[in-house]
C-alpha positions in Angstrom: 0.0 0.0 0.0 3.0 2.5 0.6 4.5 2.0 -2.7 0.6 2.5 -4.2 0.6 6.0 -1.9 3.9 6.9 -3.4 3.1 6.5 -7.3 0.3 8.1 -6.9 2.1 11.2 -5.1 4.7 11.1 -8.0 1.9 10.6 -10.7 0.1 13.9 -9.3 1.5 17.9 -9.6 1.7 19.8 -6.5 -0.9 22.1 -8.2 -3.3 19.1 -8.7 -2.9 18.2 -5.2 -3.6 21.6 -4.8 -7.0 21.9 -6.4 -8.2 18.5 -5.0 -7.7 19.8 -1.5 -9.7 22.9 -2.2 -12.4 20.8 -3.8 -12.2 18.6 -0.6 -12.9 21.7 1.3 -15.8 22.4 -0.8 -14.8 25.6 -3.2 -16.1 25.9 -6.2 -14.0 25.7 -9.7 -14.5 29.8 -9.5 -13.0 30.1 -5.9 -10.1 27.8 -6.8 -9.2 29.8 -9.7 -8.7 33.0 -8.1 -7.2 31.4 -5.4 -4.7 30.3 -7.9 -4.6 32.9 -10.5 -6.0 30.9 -13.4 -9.1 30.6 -15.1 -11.9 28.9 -14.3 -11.6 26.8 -17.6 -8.1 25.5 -16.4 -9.3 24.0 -13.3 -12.1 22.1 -15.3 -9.2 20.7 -17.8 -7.0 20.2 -14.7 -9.8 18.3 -13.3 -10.6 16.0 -16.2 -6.4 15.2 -16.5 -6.9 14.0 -12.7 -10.3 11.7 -13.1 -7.6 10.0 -15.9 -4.6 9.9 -13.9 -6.5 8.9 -11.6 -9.0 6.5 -12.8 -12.0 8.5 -10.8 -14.8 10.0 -12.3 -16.0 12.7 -10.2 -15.1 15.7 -7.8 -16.4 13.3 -5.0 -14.7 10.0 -6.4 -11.2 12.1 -6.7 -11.2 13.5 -3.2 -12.4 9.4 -1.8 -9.6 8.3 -4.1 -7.3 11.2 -2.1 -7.9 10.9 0.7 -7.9 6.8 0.6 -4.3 6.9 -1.5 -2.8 9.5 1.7 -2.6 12.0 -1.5 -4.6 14.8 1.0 -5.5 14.1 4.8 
């Protein structure tokens, strides 16, 4: 399971860990994009790259997937 949480660390930007955290604290794609000085847009796209990497398909299944994989705590 530690090798699993390490990939998956690796496989995962600091900005994407970024961004689930914030969606894990329940902002919106708006309120993470000013928080980060990026569109809105970007933080959709962003999204969509993580449901690939990370075989999830939702803002809810990403943050379970997270905070099961010790990606966010």
């Amino acid at each position: 399971m530690e090798k699993l949480r390490m990939n998956n660390k690796k496989k995962l930007t600091e900005r994407e860990i970024k961004i689930i955290a914030y969606v894990a604290d329940g902002w919106s794609g708006v309120e993470i994009a000013d928080k980060l000085g990026i569109t809105e847009p970007t933080i959709r796209m962003n999204l969509l790259k993580m449901f690939v990497k990370t075989n999830t398909c939702n803002r809810s299944h990403l943050v379970a997937y997270a905070l099961r994989n010790g990606i966010i705590n």
